[in-house]
C-alpha positions as CSV (number, residue, x, y, z in Angstrom):
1,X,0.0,0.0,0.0
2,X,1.5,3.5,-0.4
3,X,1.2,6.2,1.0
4,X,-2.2,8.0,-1.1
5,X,-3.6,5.0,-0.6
6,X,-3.0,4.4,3.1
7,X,-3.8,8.7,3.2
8,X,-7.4,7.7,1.5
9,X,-8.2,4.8,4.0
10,X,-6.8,7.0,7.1
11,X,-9.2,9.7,5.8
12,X,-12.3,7.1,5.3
13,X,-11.6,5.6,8.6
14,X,-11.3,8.8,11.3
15,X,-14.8,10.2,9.5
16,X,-16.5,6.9,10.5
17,X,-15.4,7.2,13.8
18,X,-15.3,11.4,14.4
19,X,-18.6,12.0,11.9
20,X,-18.3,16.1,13.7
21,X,-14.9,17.2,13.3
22,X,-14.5,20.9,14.0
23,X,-12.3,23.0,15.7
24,X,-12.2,23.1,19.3
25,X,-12.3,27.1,19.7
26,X,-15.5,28.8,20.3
27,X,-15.3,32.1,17.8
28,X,-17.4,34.1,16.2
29,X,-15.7,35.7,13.0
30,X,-12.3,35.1,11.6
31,X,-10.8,37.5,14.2
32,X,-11.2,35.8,17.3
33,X,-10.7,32.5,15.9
34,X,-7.4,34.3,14.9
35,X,-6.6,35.6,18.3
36,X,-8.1,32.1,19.5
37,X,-5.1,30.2,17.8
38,X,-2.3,32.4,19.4
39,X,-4.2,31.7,22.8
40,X,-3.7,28.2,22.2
41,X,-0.1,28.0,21.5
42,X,1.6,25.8,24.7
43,X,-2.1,26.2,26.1
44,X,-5.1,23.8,26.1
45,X,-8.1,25.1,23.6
46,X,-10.0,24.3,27.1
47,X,-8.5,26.8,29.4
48,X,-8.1,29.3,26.0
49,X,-12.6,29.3,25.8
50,X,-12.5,30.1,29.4
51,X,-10.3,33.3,28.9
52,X,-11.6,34.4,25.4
53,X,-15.4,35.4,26.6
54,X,-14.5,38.4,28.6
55,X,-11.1,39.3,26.3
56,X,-14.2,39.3,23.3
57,X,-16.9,41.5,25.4
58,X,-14.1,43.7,26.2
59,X,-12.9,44.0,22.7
60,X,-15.8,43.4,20.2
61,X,-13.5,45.1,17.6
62,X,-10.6,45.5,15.8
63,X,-10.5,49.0,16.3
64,X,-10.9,48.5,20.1
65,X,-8.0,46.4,20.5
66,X,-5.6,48.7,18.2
67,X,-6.9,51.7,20.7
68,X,-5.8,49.4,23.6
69,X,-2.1,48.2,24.8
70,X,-0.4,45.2,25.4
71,X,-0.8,45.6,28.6
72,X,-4.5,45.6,29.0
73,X,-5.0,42.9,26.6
74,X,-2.3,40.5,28.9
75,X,-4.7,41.0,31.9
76,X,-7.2,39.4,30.0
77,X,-5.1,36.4,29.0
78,X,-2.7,36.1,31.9
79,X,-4.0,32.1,32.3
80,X,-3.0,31.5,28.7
81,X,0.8,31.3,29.5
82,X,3.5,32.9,28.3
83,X,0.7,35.8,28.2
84,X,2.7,39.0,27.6
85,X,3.9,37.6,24.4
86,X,0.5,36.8,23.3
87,X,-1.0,40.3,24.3
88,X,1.6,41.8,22.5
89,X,1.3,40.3,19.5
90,X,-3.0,40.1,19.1
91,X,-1.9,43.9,19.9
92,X,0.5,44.2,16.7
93,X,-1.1,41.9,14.6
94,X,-4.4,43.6,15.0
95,X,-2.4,46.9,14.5
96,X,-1.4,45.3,11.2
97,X,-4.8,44.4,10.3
98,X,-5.9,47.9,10.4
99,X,-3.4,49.8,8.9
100,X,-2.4,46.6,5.8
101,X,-5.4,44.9,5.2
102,X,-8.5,47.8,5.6
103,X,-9.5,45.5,8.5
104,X,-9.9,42.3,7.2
105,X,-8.4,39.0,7.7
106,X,-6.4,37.8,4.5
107,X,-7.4,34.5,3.4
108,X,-4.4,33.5,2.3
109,X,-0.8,31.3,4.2
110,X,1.0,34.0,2.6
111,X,-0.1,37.3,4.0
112,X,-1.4,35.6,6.9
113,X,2.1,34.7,8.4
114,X,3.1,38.2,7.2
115,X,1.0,39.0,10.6
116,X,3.1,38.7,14.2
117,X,2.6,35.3,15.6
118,X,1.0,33.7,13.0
119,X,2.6,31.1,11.5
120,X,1.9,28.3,8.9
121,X,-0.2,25.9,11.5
122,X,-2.8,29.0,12.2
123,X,-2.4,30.1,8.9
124,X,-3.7,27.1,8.0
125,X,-6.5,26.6,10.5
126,X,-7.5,30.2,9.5
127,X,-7.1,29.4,5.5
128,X,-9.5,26.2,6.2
129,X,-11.7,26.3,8.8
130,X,-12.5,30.2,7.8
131,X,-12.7,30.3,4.1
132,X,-12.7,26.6,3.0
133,X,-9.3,26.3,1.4
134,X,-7.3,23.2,1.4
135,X,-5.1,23.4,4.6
136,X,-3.1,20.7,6.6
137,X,-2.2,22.1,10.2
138,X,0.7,20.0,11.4
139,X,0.2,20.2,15.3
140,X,1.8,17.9,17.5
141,X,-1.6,15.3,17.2
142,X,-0.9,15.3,13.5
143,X,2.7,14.6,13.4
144,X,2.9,11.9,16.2
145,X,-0.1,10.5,14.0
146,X,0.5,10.3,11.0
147,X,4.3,9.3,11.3
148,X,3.1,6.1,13.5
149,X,0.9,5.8,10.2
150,X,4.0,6.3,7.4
151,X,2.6,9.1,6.1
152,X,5.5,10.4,6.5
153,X,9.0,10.2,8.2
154,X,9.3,13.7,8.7
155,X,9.1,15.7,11.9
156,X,9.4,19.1,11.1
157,X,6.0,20.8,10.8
158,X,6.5,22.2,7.0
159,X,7.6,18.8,5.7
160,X,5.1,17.3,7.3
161,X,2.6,19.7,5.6
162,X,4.0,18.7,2.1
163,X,3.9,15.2,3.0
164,X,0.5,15.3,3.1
165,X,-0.3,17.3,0.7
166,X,1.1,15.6,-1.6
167,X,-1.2,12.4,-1.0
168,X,-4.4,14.0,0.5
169,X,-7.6,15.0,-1.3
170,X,-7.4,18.9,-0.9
171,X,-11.4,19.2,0.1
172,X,-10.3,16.2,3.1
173,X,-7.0,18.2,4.5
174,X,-8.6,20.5,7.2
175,X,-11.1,18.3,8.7
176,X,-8.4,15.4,8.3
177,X,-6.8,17.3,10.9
178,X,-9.5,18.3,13.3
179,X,-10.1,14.7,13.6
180,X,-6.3,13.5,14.4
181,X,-6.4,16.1,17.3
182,X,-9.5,13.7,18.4
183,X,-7.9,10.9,17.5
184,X,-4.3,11.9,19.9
185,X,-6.3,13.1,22.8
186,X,-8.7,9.8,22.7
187,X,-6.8,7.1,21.3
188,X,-3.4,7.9,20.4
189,X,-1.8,9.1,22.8
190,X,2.2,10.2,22.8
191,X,3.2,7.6,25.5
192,X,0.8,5.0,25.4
193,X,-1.2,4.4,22.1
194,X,-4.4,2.2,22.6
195,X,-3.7,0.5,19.6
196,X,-5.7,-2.1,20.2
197,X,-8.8,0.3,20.1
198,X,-7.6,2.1,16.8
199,X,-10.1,2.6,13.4
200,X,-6.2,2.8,11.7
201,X,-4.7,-0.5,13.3
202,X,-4.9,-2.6,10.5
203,X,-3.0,-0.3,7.9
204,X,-1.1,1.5,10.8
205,X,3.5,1.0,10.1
206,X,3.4,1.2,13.9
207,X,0.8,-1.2,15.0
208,X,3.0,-3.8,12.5
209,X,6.2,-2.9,14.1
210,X,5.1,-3.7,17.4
211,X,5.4,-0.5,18.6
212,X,8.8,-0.3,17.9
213,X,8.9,3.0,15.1
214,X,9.9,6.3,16.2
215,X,9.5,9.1,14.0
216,X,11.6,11.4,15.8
217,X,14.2,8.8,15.7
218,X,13.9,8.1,12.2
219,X,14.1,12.0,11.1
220,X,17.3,12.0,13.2
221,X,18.2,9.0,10.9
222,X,17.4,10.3,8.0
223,X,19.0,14.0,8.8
224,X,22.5,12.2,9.2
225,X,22.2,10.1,6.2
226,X,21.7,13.5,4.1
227,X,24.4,14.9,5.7
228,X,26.8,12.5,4.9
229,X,26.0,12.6,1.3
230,X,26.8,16.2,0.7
């Protein structure tokens, strides 16, 4: 089997068993989904709806957050971790929005990671979820998954992304994803995998190696065998 095929089975399988993937984060327009995602970074989506309620009645709009500070916006977020970074940039980026883009979130990876804090994984969520684009956001759920899979043997988050775009349908990539976040947090876990209790065990390169494949090992693997070549 390669990999499209095993990529078409994996997509067939996780909508039979997650039939409602959607993102996690409650929002209401592309903004807050926006300031959602840079909540979430090193933070649970859990803890980031508990903060995001009063940080959205204090801030209803762009405009109110550009007339605002870092400072303000951090006491609003201070649960989030690593808060002050966050505040600053929802502060900048929303600056940006104003004064670039007339206001309105591109929906585009490329001008999107033009903003502060947003890289290619919320690019993608924003790109997808927002304005029904292909996307593939390579969190941590979807690279521990689908390496254990051999949908790839990469680690790094933007050759994981190619990986899988190279072998997904481009209509599946985004809700592909929301359902391997499912799949991590109920079934696959990073330390102990319930393989047993997997809808992917009978195609999964793990599962048949006896639990004995590491992508992070193999990527290490892989790095030093390119090295050596040059």
């Amino acid at each position: 089997m390669d990999r499209q095929e095993k990529a078409l089975r994996a997509v067939e399988a996780l909508e039979k068993e997650y039939p409602g993937a959607q993102c996690s984060l409650t929002y209401q327009d592309p903004l807050q989904l926006l300031i959602s995602v840079r909540l979430a970074a090193q933070c649970t989506d859990a803890r980031v709806n508990q903060v995001t309620p009063a940080l959205f009645a204090r801030f209803p709009t762009l405009d109110d957050y550009c007339a605002s500070s870092p400072e303000e916006i951090a006491e609003y977020v201070r649960s989030c971790g690593l808060y002050k970074t966050k505040a600053r940039d929802i502060y900048l980026l929303c600056c940006k929005l104003r004064d670039d883009y007339h206001g309105v979130v591109p929906d585009t990876i490329e001008e999107l990671v033009k903003l502060p804090g947003v890289g290619r994984k919320t690019a993608n969520l924003i790109v997808g979820d927002v304005f029904g684009k292909p996307a593939v956001v390579t969190d941590t759920h979807c690279i521990r998954i689908c390496g254990r899979l051999g949908l790839t043997d990469e680690t790094d988050p933007y050759k994981v992304e190619m990986d899988l775009r190279a072998v997904l349908p481009p209509e599946k990539g985004s809700d592909f994803c929301h359902r391997l976040v499912l799949h991590g947090r109920a079934v696959c876990d990073a330390r102990k995998p319930q393989c047993d209790a997997c809808c992917m065990k009978d195609f999964c390169r793990y599962v048949e190696s006896g639990g004995t494949i590491d992508p992070k090992k193999q990527a290490a693997q892989k790095a030093k065998k390119n090295k050596e070549k040059r």
